[in-house]
SEMARVO-448146 format. One line per field, with one value per residue: residue in three letters; x, y, z negated of N, C-alpha, C in turn. Coordinates in steps of 0.001 Angstrom, whole numbers, m for minus. Layout:
SEMARVO-448146
r	[ALA_...]
n.px	[X_...]
n.py	[Y_...]
n.pz	[Z_...]
ca.px	[X_...]
ca.py	[Y_...]
ca.pz	[Z_...]
c.px	[X_...]
c.py	[Y_...]
c.pz	[Z_...]
***
This chain:
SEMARVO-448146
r	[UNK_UNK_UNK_UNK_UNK_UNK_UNK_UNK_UNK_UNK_UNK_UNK_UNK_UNK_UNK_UNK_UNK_UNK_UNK_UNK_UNK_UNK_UNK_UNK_UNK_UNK_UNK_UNK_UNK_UNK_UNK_UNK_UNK_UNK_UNK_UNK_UNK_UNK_UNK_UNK_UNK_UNK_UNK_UNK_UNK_UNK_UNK_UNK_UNK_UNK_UNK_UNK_UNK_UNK_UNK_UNK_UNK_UNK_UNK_UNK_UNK_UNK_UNK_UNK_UNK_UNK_UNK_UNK_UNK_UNK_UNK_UNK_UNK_UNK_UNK_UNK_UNK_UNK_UNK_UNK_UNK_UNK_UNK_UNK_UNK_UNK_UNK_UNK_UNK_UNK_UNK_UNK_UNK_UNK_UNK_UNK_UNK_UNK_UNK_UNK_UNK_UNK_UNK_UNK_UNK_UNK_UNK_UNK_UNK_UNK_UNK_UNK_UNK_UNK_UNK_UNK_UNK_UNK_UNK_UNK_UNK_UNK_UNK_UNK_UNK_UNK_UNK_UNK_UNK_UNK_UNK]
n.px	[m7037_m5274_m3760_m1535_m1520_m3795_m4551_m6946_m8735_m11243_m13769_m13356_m15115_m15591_m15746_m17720_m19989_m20211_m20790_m23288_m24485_m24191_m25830_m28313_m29274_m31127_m30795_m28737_m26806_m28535_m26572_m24200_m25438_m25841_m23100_m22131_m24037_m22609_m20337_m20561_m21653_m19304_m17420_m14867_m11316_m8573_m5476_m2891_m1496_382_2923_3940_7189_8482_9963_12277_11770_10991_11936_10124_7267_8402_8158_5093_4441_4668_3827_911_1102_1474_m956_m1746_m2200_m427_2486_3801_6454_7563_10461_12671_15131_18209_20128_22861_21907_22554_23081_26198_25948_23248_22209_20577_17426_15629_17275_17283_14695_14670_16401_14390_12052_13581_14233_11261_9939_11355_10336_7341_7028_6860_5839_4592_5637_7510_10511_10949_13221_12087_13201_12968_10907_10180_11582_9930_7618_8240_9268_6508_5305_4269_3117]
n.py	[m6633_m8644_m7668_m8561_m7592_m5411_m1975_24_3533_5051_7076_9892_12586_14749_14412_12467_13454_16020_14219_13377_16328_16267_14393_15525_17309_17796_17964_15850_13889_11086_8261_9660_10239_7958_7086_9030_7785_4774_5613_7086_5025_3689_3541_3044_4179_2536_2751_1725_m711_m3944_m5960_m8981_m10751_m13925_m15110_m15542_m13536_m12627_m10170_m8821_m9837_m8312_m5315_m5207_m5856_m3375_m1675_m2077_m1404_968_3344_3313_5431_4621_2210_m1218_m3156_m6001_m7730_m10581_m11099_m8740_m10642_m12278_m13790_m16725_m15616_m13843_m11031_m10223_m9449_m9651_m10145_m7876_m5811_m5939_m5451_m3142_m1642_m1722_m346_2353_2432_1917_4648_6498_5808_6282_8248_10086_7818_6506_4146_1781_m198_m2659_m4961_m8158_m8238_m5380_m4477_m5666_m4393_m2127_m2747_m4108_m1458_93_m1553_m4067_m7665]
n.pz	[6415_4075_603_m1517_m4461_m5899_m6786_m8198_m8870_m10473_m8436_m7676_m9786_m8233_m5437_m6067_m6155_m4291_m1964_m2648_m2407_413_1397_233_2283_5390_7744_8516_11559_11821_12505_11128_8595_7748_7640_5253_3432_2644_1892_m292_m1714_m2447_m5392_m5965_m5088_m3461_m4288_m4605_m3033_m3387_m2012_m1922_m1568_m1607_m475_3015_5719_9162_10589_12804_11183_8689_9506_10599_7539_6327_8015_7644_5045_4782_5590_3139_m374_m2013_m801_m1850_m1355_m2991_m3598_m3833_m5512_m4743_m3818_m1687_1337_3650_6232_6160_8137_7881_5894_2489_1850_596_1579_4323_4551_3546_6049_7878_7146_6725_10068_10907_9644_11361_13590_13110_11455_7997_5148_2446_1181_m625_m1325_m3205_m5904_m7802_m10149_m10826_m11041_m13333_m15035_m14847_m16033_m19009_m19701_m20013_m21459_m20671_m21043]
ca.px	[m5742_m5250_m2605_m1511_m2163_m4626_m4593_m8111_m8935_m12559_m13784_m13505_m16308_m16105_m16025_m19380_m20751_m19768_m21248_m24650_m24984_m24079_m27107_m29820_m29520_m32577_m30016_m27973_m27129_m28993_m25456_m23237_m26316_m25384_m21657_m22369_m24199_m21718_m19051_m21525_m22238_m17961_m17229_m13494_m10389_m8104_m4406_m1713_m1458_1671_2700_5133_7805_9475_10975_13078_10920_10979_11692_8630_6423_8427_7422_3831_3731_5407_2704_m311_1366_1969_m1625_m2482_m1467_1134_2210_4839_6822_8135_11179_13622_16913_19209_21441_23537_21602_23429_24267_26475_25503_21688_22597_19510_15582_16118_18370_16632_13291_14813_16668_13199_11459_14161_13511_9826_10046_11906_9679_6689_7194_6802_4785_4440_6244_8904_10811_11642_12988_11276_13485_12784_9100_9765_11954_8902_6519_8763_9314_5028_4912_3373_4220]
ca.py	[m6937_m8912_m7772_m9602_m7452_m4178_m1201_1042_4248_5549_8165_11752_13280_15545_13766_12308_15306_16120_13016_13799_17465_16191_13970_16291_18021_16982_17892_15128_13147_9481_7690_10077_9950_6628_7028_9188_7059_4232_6280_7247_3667_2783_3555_3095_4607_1691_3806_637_m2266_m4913_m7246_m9436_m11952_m14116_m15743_m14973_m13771_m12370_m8672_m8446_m9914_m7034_m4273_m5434_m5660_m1868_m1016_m2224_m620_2733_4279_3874_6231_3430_706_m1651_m4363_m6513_m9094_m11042_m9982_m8445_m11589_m12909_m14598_m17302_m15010_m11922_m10218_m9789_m9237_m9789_m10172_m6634_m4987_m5934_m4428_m1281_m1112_m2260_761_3289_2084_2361_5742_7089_5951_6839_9235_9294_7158_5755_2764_1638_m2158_m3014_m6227_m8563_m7098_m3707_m4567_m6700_m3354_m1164_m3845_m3804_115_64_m2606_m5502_m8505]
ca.pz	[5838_2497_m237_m2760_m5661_m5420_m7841_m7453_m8808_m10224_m7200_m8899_m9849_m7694_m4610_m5185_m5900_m2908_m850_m2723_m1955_1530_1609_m311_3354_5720_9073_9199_12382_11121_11928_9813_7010_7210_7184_4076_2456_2667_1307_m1659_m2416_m2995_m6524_m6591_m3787_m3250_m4656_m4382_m2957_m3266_m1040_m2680_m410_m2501_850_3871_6586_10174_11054_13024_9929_7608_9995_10062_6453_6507_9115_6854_3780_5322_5442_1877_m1132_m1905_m703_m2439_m918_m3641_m2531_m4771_m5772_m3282_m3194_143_2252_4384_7191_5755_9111_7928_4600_1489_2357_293_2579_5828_4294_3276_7014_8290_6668_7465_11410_10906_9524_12167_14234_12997_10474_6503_4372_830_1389_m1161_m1146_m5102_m6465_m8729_m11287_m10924_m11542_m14554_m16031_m15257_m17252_m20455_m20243_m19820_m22951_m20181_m21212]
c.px	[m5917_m3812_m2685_m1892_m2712_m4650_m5842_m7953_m10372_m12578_m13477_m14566_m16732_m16096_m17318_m20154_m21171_m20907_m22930_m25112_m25392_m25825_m28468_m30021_m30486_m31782_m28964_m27800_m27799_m27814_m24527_m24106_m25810_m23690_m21565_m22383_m23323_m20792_m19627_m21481_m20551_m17385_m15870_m12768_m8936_m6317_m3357_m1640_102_1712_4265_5955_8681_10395_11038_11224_11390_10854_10147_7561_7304_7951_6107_3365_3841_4011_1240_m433_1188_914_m2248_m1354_m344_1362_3737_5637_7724_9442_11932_14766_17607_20369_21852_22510_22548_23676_24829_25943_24104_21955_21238_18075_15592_16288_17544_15338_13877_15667_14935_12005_11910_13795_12348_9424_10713_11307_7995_5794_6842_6122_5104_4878_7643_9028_11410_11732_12276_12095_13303_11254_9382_10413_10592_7682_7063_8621_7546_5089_4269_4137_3656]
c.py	[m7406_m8601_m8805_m9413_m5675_m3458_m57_2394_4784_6639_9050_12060_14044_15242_13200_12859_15706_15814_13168_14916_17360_15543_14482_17529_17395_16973_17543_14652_11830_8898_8709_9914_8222_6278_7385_8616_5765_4293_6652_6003_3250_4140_3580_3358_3408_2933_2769_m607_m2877_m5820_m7842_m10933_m12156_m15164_m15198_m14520_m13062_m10580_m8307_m8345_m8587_m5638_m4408_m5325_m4065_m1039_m603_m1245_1504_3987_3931_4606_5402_2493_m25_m2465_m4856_m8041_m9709_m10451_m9728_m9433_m11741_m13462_m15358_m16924_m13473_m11019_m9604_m9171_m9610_m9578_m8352_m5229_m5017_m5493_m3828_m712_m1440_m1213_1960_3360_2659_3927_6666_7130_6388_7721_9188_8907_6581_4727_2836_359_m1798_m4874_m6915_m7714_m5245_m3662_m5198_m5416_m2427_m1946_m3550_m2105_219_m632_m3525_m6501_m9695]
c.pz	[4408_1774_m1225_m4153_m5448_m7042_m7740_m8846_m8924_m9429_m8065_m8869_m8671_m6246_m4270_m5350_m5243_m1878_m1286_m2368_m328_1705_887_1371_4424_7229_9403_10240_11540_11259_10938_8490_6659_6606_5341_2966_1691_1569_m328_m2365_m3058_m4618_m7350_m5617_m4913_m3371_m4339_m4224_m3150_m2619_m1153_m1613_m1168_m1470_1635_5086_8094_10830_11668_11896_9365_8463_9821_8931_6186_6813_8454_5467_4065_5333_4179_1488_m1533_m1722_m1259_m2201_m2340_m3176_m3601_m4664_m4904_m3014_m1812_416_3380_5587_6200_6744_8488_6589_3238_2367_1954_991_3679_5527_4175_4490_7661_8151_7067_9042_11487_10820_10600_13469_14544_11980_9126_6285_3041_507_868_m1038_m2817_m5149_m7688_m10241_m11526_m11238_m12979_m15464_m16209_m16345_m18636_m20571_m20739_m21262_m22742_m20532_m19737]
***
């Protein structure tokens, strides 16, 4: 899966701590020593991705992106402003992500997944001091 914008996280200390004590042991299986090691070698845990739609798109596509978002620590959908869209029935790109999420959730239970508009990112930037 590719996001659009990724936020990482140095490991904790004590995590690879951890992953080394694990491997100073001589009775590993050889594939988990390998899993191990792997996990030893990554240097940063992947904490927020964004996945920003600055156009209309397709219920299916917003579940999918939902879907992808859902097993990290956060995931962000960014959309443009909650204006009309030319049916009132559907109501904002907005709106149909944040029924689109509710759905999802109900079906397969909570996750980290918020929908924000571009303005609601550009207030958290100024509060922050990004320009």
């Amino acid at each position: 899966m590719r996001y659009d914008v990724l936020w990482y996280l140095k490991q904790p200390d004590w995590y690879s701590r951890l992953l080394e004590i694990l491997l100073s042991r001589d009775d590993l299986d050889p594939k988990y020593r390998e899993l191990i090691e792997r996990k030893a070698n990554v240097k940063r845990q992947l904490l927020v991705a964004f996945e920003i739609e600055a156009s209309d798109t397709t219920t299916k596509a917003m579940k999918g992106t939902i879907s992808n978002l859902s097993k990290l620590p956060y995931g962000i959908i960014v959309v443009k402003r909650g204006r009309k869209e030319a049916s009132k029935t559907e109501g904002s790109i907005r709106n149909r992500f944040e029924r689109a999420l509710l759905e999802f959730r109900t079906l397969h239970g909570p996750n980290n997944v918020i929908v924000v508009s571009f303005d609601d990112i550009k207030k958290l930037a100024e509060e922050l001091g990004v320009k």
